[in-house]
DRENRORO-660878 format. One record per residue (C-alpha): residue number from 0; z, x, y. Coordinates in nm, 4 decimals. Example, Ala and Ser with C-alpha at 12.3 -4.5 7.8 and 13.67 -1.06 7.14 Angstrom:
2
seq 0; Z 0.7800; X 1.2300; Y -0.4500
seq 1; Z 0.7140; X 1.3670; Y -0.1060
END
This chain:
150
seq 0; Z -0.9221; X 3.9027; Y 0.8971
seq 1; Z -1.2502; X 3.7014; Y 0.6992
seq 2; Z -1.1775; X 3.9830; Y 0.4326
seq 3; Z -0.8121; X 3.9428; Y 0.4101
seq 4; Z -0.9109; X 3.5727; Y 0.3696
seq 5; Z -1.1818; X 3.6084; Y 0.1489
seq 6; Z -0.9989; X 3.8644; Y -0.1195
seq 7; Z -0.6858; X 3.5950; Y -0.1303
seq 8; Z -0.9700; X 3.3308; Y -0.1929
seq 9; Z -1.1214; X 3.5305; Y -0.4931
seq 10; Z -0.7622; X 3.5571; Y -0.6035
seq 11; Z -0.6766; X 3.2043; Y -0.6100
seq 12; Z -1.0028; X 3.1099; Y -0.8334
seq 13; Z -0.9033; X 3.3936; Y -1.0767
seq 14; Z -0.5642; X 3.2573; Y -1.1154
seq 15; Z -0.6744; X 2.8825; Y -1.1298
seq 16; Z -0.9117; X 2.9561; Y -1.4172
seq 17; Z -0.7018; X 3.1977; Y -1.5962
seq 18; Z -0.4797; X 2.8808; Y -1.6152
seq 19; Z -0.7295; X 2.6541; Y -1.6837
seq 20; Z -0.8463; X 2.8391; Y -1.9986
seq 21; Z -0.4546; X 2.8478; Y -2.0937
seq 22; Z -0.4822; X 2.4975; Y -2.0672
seq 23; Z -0.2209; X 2.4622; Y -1.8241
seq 24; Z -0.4243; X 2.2848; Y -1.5438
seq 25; Z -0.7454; X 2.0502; Y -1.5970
seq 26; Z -1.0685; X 2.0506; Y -1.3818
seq 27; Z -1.0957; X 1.9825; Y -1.0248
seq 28; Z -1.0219; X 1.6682; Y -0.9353
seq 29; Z -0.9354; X 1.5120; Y -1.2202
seq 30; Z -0.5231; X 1.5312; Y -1.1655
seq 31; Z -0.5664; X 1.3106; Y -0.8727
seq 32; Z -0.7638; X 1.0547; Y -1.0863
seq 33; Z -0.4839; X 1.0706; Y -1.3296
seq 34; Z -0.2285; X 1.0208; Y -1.0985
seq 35; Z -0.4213; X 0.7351; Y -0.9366
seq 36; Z -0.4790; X 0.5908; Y -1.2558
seq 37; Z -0.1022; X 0.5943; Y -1.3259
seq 38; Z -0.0078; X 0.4825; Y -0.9935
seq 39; Z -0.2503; X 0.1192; Y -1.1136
seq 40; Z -0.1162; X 0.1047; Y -1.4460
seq 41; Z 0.2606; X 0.1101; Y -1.3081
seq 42; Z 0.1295; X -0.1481; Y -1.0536
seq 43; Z 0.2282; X 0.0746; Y -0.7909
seq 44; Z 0.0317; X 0.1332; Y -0.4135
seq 45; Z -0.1869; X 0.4240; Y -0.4079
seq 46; Z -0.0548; X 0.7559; Y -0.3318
seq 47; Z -0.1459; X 0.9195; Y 0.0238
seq 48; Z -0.2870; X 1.2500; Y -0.0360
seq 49; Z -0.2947; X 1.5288; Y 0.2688
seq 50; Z -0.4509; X 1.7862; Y 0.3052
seq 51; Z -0.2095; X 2.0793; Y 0.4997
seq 52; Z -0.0730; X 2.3914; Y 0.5421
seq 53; Z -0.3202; X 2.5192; Y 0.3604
seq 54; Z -0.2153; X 2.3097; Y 0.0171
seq 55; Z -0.2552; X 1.9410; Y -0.0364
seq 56; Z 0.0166; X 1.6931; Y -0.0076
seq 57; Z 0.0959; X 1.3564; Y -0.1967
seq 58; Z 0.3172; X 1.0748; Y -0.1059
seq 59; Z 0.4032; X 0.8523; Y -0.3184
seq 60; Z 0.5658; X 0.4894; Y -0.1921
seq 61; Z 0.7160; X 0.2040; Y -0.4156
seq 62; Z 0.5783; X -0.1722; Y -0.3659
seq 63; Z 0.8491; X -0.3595; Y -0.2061
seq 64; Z 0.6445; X -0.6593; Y -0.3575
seq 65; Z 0.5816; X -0.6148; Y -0.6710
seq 66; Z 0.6276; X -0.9357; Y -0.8803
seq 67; Z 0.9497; X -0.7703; Y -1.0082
seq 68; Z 1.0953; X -0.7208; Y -0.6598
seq 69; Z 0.9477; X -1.0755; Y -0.5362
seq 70; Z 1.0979; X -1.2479; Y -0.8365
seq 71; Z 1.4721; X -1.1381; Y -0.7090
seq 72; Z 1.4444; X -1.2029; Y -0.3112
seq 73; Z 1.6550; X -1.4663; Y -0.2479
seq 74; Z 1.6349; X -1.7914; Y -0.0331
seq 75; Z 1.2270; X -1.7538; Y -0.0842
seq 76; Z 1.0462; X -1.9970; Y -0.2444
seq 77; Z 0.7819; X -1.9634; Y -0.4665
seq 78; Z 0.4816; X -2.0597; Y -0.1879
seq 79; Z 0.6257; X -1.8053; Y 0.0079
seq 80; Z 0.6529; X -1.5592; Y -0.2878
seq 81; Z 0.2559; X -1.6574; Y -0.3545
seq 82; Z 0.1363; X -1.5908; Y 0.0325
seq 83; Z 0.2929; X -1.2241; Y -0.0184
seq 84; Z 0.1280; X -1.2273; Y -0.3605
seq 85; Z -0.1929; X -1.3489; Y -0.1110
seq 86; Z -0.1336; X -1.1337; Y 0.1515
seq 87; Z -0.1609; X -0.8228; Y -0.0318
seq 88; Z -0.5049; X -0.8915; Y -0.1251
seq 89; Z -0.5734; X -1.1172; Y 0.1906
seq 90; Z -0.4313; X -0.8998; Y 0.4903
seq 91; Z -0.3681; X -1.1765; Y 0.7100
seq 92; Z -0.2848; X -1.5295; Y 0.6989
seq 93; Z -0.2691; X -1.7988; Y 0.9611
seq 94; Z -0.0724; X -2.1425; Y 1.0056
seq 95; Z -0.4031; X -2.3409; Y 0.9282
seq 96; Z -0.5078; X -2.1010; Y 0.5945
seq 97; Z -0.1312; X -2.1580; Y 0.5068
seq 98; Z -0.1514; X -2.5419; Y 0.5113
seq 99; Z -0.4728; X -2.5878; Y 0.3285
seq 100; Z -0.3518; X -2.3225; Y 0.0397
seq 101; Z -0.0186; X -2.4481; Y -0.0276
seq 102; Z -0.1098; X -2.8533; Y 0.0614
seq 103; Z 0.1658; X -2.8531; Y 0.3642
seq 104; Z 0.2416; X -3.0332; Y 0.6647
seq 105; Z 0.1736; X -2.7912; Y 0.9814
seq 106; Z 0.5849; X -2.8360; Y 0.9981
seq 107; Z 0.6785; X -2.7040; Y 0.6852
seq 108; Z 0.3822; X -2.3995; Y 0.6780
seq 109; Z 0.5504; X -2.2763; Y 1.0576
seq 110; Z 0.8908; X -2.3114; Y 0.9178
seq 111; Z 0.8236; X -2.1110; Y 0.5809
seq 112; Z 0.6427; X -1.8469; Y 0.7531
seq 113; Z 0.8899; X -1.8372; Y 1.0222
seq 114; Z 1.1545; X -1.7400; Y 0.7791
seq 115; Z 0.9648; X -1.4748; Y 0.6343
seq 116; Z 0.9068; X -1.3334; Y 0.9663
seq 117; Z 1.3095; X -1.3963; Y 1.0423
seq 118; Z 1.3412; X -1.1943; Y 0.6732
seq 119; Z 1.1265; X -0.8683; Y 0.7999
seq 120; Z 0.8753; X -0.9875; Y 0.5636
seq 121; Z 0.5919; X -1.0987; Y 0.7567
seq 122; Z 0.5094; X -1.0103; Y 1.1193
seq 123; Z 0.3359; X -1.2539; Y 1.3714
seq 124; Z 0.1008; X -1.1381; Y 1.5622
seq 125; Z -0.2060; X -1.3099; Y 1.8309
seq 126; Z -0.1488; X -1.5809; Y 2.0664
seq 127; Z 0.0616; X -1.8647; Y 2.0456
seq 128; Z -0.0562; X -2.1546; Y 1.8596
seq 129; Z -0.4431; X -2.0816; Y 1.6739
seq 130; Z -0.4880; X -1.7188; Y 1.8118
seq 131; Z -0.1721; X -1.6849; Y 1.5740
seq 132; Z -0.1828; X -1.4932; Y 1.2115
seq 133; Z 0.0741; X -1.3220; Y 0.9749
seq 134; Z 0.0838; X -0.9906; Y 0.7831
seq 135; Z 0.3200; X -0.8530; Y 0.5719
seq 136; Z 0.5427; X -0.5471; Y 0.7274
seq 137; Z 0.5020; X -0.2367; Y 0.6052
seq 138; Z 0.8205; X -0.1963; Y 0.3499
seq 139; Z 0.8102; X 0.1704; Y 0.1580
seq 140; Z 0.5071; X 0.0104; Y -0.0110
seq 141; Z 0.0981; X -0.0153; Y 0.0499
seq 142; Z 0.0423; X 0.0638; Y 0.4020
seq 143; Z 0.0408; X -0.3129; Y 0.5185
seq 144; Z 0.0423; X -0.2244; Y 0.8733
seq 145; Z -0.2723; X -0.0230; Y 0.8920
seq 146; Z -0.5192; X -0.2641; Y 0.7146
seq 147; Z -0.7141; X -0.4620; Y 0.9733
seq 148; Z -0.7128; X -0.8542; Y 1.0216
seq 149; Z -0.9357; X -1.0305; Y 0.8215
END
């Protein structure tokens, strides 16, 4: 079976460099830093690449807040808009960081983020009251859910 294995192996590397001299392919390893470059230039979350069934996988996701898509939600305003815009380099946020970045009332920063939690935007997690914090739900875009609390 190693043989069978081994001779399908030998067969692969022929064919990649065959079409690497036609110029049909690049080098190893530099596709994916293409496509990752792309992926920043279009402002868009990394791709997920897999390795499977014997081939490698990529999934690619759309930002579901990107300043394009943040600049038509509706019934946000613009603080809120700027703790996503924090969030997604920030991970987590809590009722007291809220107040001191946007210059609110405890009031008003429980109220905003509650609507962004009541518009699947944010998700509370923690205790009640300072064990509490907010991250931003995981959307089709960077996965949001699997970052860690700051």
């Amino acid at each position: 079976m190693s043989m069978l294995s081994k001779k399908h192996r030998n067969q692969t590397l022929i064919l990649t460099l065959y079409f690497f001299k036609a110029g049909l392919i690049e080098t190893w390893g530099q596709g994916i830093l293409k496509v990752m470059d792309e992926c920043r230039k279009a402002d868009l979350p990394m791709p997920i690449f897999k390795e499977e069934f014997g081939g490698l996988s990529v999934s690619f996701s759309k930002d579901m807040y990107s300043e394009k898509l943040l600049n038509l939600m509706e019934g946000v305003n613009s603080r809120q808009k700027d703790v996503v815009r924090y969030l997604k380099e920030n991970v987590t946020i809590s009722n007291t960081q809220y107040q001191h970045l946007f210059s609110v009332s405890k009031p008003t920063a429980t109220l905003e983020l509650g609507k962004l939690v009541k518009k699947d935007i944010l998700i509370r997690e923690g205790t009640r009251g300072a064990g509490t914090y907010y991250r931003l739900k995981n959307m089709g875009g960077r996965n949001y859910e699997n970052n860690t609390r700051n």
